[in-house]
C-alpha positions in Angstrom: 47.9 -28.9 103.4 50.8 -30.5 101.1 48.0 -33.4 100.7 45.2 -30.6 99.8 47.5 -29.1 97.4 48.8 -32.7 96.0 45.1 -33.9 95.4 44.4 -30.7 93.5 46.9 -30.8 91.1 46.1 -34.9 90.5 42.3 -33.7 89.8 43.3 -30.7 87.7 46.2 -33.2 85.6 43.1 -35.1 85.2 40.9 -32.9 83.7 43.5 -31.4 81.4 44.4 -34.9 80.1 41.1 -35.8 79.3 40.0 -32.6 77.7 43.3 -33.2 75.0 41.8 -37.0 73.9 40.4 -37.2 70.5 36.6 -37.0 70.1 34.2 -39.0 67.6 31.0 -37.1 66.2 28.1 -38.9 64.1 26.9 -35.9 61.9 23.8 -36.2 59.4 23.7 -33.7 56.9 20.4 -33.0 54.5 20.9 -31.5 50.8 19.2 -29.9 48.5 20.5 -28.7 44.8 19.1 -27.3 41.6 21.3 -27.4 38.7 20.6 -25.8 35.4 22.4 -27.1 32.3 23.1 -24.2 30.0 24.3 -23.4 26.5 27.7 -23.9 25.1 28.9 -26.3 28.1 27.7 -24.4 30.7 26.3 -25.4 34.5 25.1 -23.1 36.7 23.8 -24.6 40.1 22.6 -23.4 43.8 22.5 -25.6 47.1 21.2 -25.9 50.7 22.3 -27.9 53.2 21.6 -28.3 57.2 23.9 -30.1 59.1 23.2 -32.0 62.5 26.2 -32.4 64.5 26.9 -33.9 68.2 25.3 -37.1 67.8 23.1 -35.6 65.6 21.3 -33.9 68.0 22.5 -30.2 68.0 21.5 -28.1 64.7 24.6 -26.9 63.5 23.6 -24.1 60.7 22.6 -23.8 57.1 24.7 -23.5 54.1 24.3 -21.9 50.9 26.4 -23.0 47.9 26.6 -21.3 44.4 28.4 -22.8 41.7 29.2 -22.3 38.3 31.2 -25.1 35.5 32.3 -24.7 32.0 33.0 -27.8 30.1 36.1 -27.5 28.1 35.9 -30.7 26.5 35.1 -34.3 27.2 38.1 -34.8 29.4 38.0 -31.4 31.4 36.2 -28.7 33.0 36.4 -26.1 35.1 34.9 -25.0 37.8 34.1 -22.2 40.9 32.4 -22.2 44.1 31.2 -19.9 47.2 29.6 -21.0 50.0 27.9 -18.9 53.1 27.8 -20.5 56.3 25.6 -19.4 59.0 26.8 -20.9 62.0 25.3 -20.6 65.5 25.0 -16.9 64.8 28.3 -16.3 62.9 28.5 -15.6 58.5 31.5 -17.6 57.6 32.3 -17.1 53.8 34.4 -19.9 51.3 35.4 -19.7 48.1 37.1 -22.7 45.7 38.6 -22.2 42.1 39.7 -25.3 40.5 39.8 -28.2 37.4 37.7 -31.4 37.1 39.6 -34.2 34.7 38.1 -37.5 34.0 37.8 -40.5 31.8 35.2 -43.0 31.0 36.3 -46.7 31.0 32.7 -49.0 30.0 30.4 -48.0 33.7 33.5 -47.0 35.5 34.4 -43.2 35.0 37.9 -42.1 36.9 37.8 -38.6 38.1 40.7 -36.0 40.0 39.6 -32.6 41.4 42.3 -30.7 42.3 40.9 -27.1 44.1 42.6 -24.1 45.8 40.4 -22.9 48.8 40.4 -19.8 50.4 38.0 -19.3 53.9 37.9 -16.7 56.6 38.7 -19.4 59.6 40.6 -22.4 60.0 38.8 -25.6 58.0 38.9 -28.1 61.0 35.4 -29.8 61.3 34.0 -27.6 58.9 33.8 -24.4 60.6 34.6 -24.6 63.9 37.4 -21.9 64.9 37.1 -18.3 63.5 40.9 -17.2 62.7 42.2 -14.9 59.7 42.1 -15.7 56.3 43.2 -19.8 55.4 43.7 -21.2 52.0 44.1 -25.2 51.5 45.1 -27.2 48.5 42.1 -29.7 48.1 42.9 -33.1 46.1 40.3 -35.0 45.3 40.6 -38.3 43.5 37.9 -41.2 42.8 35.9 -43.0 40.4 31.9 -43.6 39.6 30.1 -46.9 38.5 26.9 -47.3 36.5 25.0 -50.0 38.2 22.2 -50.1 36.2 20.0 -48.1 34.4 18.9 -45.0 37.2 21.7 -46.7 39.9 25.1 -44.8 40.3 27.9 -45.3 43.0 30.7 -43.6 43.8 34.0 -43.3 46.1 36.4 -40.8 46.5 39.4 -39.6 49.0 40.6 -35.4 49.4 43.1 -34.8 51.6 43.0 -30.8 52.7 46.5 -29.5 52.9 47.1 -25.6 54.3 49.0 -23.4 52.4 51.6 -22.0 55.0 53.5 -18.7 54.3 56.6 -19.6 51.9 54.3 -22.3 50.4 54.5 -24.6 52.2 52.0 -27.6 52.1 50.5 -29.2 55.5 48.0 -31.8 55.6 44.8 -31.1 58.4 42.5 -33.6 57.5 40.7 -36.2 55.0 37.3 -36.1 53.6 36.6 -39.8 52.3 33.4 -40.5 50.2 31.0 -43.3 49.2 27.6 -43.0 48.2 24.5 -44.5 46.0 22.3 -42.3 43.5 18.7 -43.6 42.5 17.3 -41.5 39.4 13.5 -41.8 41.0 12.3 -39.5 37.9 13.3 -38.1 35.1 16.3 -35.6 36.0 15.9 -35.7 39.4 18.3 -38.1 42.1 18.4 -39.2 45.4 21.6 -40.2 47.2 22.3 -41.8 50.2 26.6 -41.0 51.2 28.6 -41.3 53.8 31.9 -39.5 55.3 34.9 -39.9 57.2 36.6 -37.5 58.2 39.5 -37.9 60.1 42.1 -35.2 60.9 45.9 -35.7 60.9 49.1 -34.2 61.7 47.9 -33.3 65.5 48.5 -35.1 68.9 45.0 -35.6 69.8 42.9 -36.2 66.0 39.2 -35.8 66.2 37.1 -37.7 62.9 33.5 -37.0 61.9 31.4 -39.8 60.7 28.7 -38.5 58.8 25.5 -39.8 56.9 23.9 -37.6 54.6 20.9 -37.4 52.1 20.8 -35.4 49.1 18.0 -34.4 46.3 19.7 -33.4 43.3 16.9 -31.6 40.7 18.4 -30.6 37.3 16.6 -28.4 34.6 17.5 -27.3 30.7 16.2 -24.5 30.2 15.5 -23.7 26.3 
């Protein structure tokens, strides 16, 4: 009996310890965006995008991004976003409010992003644990480079901090950035990017790699 009960405990301590390990995912995620460039500085813009996740092999859901920017002046902008997520049957709603900066330098141009986000559940993994209301302080810093004429790269790092009660900041995870852009026509790009995503500040961090494609169309209209 005392061995019956022994062995079950040692298979259950088991089980417990390797449910808490951290986990890897490969994600691919397909884009695509229409952006129309407007009068007096304005950009309005709509996007859609299916992510892949487990291996890429379980469909995720579909997103829907609106946007809208005014350019203040060469050097800044600002901007707005909402996003509806329809995940595995769930809405899941996101809204960001925030300030583009940047400064040319010959091909390079240096950009910071700073955003406040507010979303109905907790941002882990992009959508992955319904809660109350969150809102994170999103800072996002990085730089583009003009190849060549119709080549653009670009890298970036945002760490997502969570805006406790008192304001208090604690960081959840980073979303780090580096992609390639190819102008195949006039107006409209193809890029090629990649993510990690690693989360910090827990016992047992999980990180997303993900490789996504992204068809960017923009218009003028007169």
């Amino acid at each position: 009996m005392k061995k019956s009960v022994f062995l079950i405990l040692l298979l259950s301590l088991s089980f417990t310890t390797q449910a808490q390990k951290s986990t890897t995912d490969f994600q691919t995620w397909y884009d695509a965006s229409l952006k129309l460039n407007l009068k007096k500085g304005w950009e309005i813009s709509g996007q859609y995008r299916v992510r892949i996740t487990e291996n890429s092999s379980h469909y995720r859901g579909s997103y829907f991004f609106f946007a809208g920017e005014k350019k203040l002046n060469k050097y800044f902008k600002v901007l707005a976003n909402y996003r509806l997520a329809l995940v595995e049957g769930d809405n899941y709603h996101r809204f960001l409010f925030g300030l583009n900066a940047q400064v040319k330098a010959n091909n390079f141009t240096f950009f910071t992003r700073p955003m406040l986000q507010y979303q109905k559940q907790y941002f882990v993994n992009d959508d992955s644990n319904p809660s109350d209301g969150d809102t994170h302080l999103r800072l996002r810093t990085g730089a583009k480079y003009k190849i060549k004429k119709h080549w653009d790269t670009y890298i970036y790092a945002e760490p997502f901090f969570k805006i406790k009660q008192g304001g208090t900041l604690t960081a959840t995870f980073w979303q780090n950035s580096a992609g390639v852009s190819y102008e195949y026509m006039k107006n409209k790009y193809a890029t090629l990017y990649y993510i990690w995503q690693p989360e910090v500040n827990k016992k047992y961090p999980d990180t997303n790699n993900i490789l996504g494609i992204s068809l960017e169309f923009f218009l003028k209209p007169k």
